[in-house]
N, CA, C and O atoms as a GROMACS GRO file, in nm:
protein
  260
    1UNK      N    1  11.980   1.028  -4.921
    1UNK     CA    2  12.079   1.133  -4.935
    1UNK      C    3  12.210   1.081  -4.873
    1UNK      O    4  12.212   1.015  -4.769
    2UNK      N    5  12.336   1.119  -4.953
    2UNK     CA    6  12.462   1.046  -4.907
    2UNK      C    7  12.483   1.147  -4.776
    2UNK      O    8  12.412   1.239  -4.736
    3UNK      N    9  12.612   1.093  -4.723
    3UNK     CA   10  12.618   1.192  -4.587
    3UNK      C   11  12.775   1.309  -4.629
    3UNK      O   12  12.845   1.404  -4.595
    4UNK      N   13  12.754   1.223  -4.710
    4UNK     CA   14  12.912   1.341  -4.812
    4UNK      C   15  12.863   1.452  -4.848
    4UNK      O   16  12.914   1.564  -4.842
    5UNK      N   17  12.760   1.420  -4.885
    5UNK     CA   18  12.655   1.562  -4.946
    5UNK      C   19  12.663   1.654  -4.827
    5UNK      O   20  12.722   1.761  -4.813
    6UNK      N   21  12.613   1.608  -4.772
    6UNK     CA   22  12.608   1.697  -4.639
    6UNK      C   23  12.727   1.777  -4.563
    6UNK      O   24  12.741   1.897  -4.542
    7UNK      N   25  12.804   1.672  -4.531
    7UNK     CA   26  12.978   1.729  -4.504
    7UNK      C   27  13.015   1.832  -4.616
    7UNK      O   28  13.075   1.934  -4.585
    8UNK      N   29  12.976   1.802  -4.759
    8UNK     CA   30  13.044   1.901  -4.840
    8UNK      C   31  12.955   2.035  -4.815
    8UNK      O   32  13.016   2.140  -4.794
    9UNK      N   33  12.834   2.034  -4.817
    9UNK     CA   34  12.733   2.173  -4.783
    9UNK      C   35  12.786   2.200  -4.601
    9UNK      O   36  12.753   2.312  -4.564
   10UNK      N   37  12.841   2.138  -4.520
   10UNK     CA   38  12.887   2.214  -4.422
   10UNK      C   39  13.013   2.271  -4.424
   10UNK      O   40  13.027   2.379  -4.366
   11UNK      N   41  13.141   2.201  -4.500
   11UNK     CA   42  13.265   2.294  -4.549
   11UNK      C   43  13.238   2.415  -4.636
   11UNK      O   44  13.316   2.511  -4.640
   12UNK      N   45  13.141   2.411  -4.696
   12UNK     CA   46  13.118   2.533  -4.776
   12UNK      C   47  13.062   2.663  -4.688
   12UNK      O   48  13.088   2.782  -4.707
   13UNK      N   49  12.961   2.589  -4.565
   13UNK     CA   50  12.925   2.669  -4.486
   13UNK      C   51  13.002   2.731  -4.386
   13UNK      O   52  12.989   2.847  -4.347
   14UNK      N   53  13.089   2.640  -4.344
   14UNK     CA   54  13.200   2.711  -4.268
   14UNK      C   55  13.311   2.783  -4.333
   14UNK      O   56  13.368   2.870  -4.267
   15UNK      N   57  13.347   2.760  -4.452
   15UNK     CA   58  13.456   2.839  -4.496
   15UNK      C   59  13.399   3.003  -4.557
   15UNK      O   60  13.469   3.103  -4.574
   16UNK      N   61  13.263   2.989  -4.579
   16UNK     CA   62  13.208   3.146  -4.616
   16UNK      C   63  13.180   3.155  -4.490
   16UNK      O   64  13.178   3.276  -4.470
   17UNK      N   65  13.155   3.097  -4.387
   17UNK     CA   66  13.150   3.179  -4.268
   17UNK      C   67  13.260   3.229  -4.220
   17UNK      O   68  13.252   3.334  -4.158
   18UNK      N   69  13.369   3.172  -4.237
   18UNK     CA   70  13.517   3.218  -4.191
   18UNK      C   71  13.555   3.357  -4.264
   18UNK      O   72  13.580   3.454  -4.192
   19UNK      N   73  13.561   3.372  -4.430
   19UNK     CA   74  13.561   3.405  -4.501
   19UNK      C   75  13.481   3.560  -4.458
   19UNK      O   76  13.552   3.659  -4.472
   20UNK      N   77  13.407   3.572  -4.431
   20UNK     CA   78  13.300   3.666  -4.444
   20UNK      C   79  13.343   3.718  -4.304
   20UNK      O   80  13.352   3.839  -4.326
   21UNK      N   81  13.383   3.697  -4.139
   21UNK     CA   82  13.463   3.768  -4.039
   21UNK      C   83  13.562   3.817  -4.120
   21UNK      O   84  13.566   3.935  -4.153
   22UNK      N   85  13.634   3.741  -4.152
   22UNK     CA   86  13.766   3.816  -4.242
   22UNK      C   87  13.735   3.930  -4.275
   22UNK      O   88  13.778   4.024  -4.208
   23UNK      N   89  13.628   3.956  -4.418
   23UNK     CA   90  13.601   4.075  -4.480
   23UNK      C   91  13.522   4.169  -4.446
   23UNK      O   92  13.516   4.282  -4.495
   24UNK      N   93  13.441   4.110  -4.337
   24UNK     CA   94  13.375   4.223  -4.201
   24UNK      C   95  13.481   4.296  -4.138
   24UNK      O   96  13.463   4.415  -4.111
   25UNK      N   97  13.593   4.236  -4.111
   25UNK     CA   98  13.680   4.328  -4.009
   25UNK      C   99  13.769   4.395  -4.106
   25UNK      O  100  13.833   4.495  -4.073
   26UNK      N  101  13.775   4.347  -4.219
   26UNK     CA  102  13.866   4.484  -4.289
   26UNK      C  103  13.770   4.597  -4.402
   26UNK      O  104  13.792   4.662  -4.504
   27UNK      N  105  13.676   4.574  -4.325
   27UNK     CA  106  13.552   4.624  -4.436
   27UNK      C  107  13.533   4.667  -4.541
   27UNK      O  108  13.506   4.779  -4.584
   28UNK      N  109  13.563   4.475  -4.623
   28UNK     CA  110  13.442   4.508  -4.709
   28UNK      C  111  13.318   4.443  -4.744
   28UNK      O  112  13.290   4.329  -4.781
   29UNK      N  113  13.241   4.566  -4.717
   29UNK     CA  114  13.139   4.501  -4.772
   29UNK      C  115  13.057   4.470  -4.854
   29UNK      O  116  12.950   4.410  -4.838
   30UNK      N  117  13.104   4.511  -4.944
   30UNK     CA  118  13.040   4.417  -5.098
   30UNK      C  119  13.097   4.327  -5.102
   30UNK      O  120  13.028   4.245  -5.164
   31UNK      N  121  13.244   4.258  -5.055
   31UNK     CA  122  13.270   4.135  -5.142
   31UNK      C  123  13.192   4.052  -5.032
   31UNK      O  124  13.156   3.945  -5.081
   32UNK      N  125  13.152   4.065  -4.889
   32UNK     CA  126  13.081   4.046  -4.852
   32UNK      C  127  12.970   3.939  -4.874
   32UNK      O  128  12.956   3.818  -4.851
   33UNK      N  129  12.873   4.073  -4.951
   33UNK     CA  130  12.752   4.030  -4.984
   33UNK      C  131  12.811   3.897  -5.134
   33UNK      O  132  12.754   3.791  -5.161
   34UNK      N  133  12.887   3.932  -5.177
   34UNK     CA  134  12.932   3.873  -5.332
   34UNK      C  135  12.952   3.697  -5.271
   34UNK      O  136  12.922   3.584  -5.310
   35UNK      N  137  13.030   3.768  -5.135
   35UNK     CA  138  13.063   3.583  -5.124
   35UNK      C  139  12.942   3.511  -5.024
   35UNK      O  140  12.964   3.400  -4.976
   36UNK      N  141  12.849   3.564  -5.003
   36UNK     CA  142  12.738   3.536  -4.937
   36UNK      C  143  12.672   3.447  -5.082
   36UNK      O  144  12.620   3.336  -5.073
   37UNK      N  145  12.686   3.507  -5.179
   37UNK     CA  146  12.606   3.505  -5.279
   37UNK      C  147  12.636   3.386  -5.390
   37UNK      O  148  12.563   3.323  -5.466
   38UNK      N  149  12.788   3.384  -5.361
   38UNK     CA  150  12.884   3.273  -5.420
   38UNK      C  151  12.852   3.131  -5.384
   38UNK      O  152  12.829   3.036  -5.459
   39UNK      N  153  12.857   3.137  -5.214
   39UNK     CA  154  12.844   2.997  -5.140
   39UNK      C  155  12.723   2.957  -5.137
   39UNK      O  156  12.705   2.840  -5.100
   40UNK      N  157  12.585   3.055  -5.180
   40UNK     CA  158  12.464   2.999  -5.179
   40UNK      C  159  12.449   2.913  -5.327
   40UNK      O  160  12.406   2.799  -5.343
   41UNK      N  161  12.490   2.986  -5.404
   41UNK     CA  162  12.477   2.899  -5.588
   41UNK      C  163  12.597   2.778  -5.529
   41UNK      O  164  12.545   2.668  -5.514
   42UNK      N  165  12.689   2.781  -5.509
   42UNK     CA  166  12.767   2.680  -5.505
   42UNK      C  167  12.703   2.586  -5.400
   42UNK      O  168  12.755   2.474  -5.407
   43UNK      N  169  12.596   2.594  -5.293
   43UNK     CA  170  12.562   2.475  -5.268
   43UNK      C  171  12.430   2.404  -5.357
   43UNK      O  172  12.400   2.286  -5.378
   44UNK      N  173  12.371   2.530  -5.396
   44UNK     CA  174  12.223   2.510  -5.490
   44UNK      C  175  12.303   2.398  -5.616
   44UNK      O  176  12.273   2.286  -5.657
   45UNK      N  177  12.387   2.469  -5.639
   45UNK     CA  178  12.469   2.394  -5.798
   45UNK      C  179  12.512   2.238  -5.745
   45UNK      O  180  12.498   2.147  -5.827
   46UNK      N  181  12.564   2.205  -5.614
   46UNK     CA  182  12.579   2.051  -5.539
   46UNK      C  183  12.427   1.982  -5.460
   46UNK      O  184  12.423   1.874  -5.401
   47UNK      N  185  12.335   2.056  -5.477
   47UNK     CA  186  12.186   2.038  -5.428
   47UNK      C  187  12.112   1.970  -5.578
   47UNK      O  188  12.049   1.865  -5.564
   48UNK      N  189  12.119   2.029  -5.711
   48UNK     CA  190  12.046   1.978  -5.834
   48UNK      C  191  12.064   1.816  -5.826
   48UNK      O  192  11.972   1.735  -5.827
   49UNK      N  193  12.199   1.789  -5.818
   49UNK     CA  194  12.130   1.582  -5.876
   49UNK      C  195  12.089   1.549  -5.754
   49UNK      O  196  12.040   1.436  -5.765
   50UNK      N  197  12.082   1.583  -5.649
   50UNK     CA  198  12.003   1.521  -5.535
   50UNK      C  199  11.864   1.569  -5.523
   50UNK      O  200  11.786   1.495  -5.464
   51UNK      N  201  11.834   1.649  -5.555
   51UNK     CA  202  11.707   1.701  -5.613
   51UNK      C  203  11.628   1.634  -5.749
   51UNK      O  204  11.510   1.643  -5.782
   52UNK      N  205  11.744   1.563  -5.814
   52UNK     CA  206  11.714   1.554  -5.959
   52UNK      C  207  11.652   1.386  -5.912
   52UNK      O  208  11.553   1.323  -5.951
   53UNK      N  209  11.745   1.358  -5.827
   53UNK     CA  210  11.754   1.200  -5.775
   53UNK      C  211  11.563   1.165  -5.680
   53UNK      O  212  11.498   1.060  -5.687
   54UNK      N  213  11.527   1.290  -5.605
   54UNK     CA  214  11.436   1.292  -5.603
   54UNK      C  215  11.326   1.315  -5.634
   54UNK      O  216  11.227   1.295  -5.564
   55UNK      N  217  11.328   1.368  -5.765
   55UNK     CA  218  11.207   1.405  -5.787
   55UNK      C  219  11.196   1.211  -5.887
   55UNK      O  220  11.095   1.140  -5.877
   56UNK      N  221  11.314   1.171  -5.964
   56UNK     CA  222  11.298   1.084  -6.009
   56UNK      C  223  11.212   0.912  -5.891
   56UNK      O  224  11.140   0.812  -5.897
   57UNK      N  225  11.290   0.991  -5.808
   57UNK     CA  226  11.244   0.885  -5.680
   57UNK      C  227  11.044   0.859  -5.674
   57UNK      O  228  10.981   0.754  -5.687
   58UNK      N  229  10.994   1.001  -5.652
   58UNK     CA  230  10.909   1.014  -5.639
   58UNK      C  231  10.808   0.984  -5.761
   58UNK      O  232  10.702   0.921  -5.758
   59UNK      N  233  10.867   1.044  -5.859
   59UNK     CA  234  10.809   0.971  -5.972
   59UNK      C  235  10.791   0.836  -6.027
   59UNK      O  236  10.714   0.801  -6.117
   60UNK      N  237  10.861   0.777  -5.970
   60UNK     CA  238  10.880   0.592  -5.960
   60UNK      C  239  10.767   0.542  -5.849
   60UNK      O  240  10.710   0.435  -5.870
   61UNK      N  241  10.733   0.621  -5.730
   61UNK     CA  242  10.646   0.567  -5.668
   61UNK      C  243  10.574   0.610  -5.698
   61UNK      O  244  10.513   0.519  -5.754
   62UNK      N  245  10.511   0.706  -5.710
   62UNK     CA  246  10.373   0.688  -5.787
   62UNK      C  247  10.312   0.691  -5.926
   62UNK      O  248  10.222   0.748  -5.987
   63UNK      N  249  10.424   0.588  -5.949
   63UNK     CA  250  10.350   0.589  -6.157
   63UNK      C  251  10.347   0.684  -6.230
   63UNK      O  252  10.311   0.654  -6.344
   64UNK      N  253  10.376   0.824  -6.209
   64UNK     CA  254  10.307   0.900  -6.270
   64UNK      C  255  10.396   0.970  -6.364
   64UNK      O  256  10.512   0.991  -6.327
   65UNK      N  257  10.348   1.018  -6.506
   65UNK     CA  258  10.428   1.128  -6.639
   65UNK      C  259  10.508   0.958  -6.664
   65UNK      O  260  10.593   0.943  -6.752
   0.00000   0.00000   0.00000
């Protein structure tokens, strides 16, 4: 796993964490939950080819499909 990967899933984590005090203190809370909901697909959506990278990985070591 690169370590960029990682730095980019922690800017995402800190800026919906920033993001989300913001809209706690002027309350709202649905966009809230919306951007809770945003930053989780947006790291899942930067998680697939490293996922994709491993399952191929794994499939190379043991022969198999």
């Amino acid at each position: 796993m690169e370590i960029d990967l990682l730095f980019k899933i922690a800017g995402v984590g800190i800026i919906v964490a920033i993001l989300n005090l913001i809209l706690k203190k002027t309350d709202h809370d649905e966009q809230v939950v919306m951007l809770n909901v945003a930053g989780l697909v947006i790291v899942l959506m930067m998680l697939i080819p490293a996922l994709e990278e491993l399952f191929n990985t794994v499939k190379d070591v043991f022969g198999q499909w």
